[in-house]
C-alpha positions as CSV (number, residue, x, y, z in Angstrom):
1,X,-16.5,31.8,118.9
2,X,-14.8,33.6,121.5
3,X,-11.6,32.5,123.5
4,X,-12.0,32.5,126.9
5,X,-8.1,31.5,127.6
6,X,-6.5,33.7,130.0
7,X,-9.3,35.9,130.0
8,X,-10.2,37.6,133.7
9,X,-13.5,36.1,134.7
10,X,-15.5,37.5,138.0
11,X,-18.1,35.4,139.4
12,X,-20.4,36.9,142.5
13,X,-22.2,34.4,144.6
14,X,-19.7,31.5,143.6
15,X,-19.3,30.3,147.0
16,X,-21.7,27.2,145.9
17,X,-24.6,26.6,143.6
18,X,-24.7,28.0,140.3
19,X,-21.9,30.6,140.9
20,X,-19.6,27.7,141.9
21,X,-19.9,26.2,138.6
22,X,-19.7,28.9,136.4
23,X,-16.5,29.3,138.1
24,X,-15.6,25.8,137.1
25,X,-16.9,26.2,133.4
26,X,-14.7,29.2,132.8
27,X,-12.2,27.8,134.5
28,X,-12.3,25.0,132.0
29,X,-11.9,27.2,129.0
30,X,-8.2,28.2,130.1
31,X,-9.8,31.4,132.1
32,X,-8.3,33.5,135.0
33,X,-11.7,33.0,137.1
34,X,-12.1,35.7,140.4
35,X,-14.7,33.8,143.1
36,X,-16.6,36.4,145.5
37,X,-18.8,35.5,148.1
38,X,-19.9,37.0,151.2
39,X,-19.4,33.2,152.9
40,X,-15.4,33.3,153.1
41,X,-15.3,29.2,153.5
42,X,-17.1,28.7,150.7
43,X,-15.3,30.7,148.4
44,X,-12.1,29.8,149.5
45,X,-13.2,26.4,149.3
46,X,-14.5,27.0,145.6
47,X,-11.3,28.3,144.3
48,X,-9.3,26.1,146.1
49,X,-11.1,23.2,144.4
50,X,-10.7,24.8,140.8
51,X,-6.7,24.9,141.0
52,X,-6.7,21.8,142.4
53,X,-8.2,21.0,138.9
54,X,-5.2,22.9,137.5
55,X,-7.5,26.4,137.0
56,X,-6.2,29.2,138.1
57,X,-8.8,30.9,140.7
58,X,-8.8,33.7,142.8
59,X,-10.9,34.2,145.9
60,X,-12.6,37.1,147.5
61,X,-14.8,38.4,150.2
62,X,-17.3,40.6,149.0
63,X,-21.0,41.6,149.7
64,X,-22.3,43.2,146.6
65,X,-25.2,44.9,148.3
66,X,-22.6,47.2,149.6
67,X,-22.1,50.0,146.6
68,X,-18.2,51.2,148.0
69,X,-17.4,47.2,148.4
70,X,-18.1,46.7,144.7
71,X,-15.7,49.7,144.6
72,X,-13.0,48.3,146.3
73,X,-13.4,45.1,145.3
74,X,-12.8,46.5,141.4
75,X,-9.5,48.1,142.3
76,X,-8.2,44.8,144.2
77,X,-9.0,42.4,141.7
78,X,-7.4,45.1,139.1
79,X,-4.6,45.7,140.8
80,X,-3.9,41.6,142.1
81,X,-5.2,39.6,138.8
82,X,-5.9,42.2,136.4
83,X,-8.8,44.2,134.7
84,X,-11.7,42.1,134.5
85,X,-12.9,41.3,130.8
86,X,-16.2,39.1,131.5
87,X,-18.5,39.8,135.0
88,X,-21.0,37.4,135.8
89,X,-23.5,38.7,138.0
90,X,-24.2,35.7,139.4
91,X,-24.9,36.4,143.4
92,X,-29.0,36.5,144.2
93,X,-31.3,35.4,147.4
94,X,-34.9,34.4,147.3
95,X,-38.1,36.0,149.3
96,X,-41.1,34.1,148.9
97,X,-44.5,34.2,150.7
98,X,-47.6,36.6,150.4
99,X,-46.2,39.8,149.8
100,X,-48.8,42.1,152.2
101,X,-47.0,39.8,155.2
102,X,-43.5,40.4,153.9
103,X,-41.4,42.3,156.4
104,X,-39.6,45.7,155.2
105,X,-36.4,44.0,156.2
106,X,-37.0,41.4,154.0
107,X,-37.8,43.6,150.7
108,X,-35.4,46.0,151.4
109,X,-32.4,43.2,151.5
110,X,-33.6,41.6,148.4
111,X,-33.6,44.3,146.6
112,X,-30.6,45.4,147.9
113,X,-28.9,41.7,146.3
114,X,-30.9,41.0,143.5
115,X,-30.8,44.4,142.0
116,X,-29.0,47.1,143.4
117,X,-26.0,44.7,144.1
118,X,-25.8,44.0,140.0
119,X,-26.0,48.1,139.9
120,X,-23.5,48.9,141.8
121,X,-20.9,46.0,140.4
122,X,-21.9,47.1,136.3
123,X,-20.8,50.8,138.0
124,X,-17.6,49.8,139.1
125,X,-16.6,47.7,136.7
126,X,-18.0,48.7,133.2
127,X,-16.2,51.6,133.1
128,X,-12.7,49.7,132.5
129,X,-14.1,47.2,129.9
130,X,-15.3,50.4,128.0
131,X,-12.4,52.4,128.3
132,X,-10.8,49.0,126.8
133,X,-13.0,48.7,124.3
134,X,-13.5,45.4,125.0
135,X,-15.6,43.0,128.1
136,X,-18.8,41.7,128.7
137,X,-21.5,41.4,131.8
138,X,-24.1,38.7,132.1
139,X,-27.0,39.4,134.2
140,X,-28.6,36.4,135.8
141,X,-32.0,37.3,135.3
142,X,-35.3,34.8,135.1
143,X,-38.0,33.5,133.9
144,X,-39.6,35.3,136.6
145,X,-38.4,38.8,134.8
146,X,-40.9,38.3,132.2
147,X,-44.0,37.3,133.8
148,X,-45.1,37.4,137.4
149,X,-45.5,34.4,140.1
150,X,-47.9,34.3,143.0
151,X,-45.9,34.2,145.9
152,X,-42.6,35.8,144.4
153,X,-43.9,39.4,143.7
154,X,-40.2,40.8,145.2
155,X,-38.0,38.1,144.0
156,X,-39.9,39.0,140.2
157,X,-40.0,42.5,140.8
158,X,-35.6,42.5,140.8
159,X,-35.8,40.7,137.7
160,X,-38.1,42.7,135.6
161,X,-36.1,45.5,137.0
162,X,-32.5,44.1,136.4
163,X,-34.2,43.1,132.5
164,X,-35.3,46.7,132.5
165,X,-32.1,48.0,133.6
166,X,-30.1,46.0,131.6
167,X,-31.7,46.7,128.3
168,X,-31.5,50.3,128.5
169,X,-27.8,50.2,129.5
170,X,-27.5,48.2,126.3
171,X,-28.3,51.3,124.8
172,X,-26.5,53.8,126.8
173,X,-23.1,51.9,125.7
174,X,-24.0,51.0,122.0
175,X,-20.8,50.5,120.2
176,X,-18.6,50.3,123.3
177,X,-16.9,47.0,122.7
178,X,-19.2,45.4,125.7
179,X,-21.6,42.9,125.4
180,X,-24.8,42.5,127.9
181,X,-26.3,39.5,128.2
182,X,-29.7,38.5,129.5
183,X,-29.5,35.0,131.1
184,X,-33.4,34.1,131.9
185,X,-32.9,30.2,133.3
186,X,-36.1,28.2,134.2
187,X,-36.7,26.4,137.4
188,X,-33.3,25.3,138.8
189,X,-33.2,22.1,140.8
190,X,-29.9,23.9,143.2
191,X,-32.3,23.7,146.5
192,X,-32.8,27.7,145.8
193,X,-36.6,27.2,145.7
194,X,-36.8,24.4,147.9
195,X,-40.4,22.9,149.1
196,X,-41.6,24.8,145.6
197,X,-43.1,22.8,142.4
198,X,-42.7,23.5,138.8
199,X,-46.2,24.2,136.7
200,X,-47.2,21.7,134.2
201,X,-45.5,21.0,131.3
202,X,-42.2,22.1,132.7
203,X,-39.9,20.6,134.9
204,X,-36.8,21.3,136.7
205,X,-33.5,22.1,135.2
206,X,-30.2,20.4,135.5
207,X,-27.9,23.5,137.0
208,X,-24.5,22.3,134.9
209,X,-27.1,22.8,131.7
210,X,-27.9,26.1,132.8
211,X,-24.3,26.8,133.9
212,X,-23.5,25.5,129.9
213,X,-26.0,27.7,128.1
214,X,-24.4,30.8,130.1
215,X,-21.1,29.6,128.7
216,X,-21.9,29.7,125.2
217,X,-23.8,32.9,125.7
218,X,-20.8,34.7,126.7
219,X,-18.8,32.8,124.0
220,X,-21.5,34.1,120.9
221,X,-21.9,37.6,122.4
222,X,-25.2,36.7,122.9
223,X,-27.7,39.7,124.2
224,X,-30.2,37.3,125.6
225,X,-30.0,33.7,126.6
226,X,-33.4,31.5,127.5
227,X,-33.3,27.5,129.2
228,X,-34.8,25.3,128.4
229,X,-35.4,27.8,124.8
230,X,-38.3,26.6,123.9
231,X,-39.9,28.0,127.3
232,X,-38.7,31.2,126.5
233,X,-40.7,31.9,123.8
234,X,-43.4,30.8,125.1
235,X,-43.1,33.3,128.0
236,X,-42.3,36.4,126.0
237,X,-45.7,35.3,123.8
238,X,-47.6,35.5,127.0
239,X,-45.9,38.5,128.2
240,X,-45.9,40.1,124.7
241,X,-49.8,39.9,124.5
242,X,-49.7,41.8,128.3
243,X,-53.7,40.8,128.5
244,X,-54.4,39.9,132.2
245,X,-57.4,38.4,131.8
246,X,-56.0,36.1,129.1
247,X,-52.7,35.0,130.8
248,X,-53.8,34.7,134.4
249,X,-56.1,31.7,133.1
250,X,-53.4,30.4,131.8
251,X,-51.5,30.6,135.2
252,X,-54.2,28.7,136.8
253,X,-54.7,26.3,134.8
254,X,-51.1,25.1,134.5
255,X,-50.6,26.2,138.2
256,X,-48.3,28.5,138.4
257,X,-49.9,30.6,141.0
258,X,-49.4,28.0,143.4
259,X,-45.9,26.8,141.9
260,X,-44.0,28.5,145.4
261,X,-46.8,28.7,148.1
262,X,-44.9,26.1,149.8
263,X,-41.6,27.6,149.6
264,X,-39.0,27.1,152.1
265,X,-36.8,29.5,153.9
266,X,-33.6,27.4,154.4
267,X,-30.3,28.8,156.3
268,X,-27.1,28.6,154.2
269,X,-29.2,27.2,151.2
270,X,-27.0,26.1,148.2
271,X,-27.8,28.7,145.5
């Protein structure tokens, strides 16, 4: 089991939501934990709460979509806290509706978050952990990275991608000292898919469980986490067979192709 005490700890989107507590659960195992958020108030207000808990947190300002902020944000966190030894790539946005009427604004800027955002920050700050010899990044992934959802075609398409990405990297550093881990969560009830509804037989997750399983994930060195597990394996079956005109039955009858038709767009949604 690995001791998180005084370890350097960088969460992206922890500003609220799911980032906000994975700041608190580290935070909680003796960890240095590093907040960024492109909402300053939030962040601030994040960290703020953490040492008022006796946690030692550090805020920052950061939009990860931009590649030379990721930059600059590795050499101030260096410099200020110290070298970062676990990254959570926590910081993601949702785009929902039929895809044909999606605007290029809007796929451009998730993909921009979702993947290229997790790109640029594994560029800026892998190369310290390997040099050490020693870190690891988690990649908040999804569900939706392994099988497709009507109405979510971009939101799925940075998830297979970051999976993708994320596996071969795996290889590209074999026997670095870094771990990767793959952190597929179900449907979280943080108002991120708000106005949406969860197929049948599943339901929606509590986010400090979630928050939990990434916890001892990173603690294990584990390359892949799944919650609720037992949804996980049913999900690489499906995708594992890759037979379209077997699965997408399946995804009517249990309703997943409607499962985010009423999606909401919500300003300043808690993630």
């Amino acid at each position: 089991m690995k001791d998180l005490k005084g370890k350097v700890v960088l969460v992206t989107g922890a500003g609220r939501g799911m980032g906000e507590l994975h700041a608190r659960n580290f935070a909680k195992e003796g960890a240095r934990v590093v907040l960024t958020d492109v909402d300053e108030d939030a962040v601030k207000q994040a960290a703020q709460y953490i040492r008022d808990q006796g946690g030692e947190a550090h805020a920052y300002l950061a939009d990860i979509s931009d590649r030379s902020a990721c930059f600059t944000l590795e050499r101030s966190v260096t410099s200020e806290v110290g070298p970062v030894d676990v990254l959570i790539n926590n910081a993601g946005i949702v785009e929902g509706g039929l895809v044909l009427d999606m605007s290029e604004a809007a796929i451009r800027r998730i993909t921009e978050v979702n993947f290229l955002g997790q790109v640029w920050m594994m560029q800026a700050f892998l190369p310290s952990m390997i040099a050490r010899k020693s870190g690891n990044v988690v990649n908040i992934c999804s569900y939706a990275g392994k099988l497709g959802a009507a109405y979510l075609a971009t939101y799925c398409a940075t998830k297979f991608a970051l999976i993708g990405f994320t596996d071969s990297l795996r290889q590209e550093i074999h026997r670095s000292g870094v771990t990767l881990t793959i952190v597929n969560p179900g449907y979280i009830k943080t108002g991120m898919f708000e106005g949406s509804k969860v197929p049948k037989l599943t339901r929606w997750q509590d986010p400090q469980k979630v928050a939990d399983a990434l916890l001892a994930g990173v603690k294990k060195d584990r390359y892949e986490v799944f919650w609720p597990r037992w949804l996980g394996h049913v999900i690489s079956l499906g995708r594992g067979l890759a037979i379209p005109k077997v699965t997408d039955p399946l995804f009517y009858l249990f309703r997943v192709n409607k499962s985010f038709k009423k999606w909401k767009r919500v300003d300043n949604r808690s993630f």
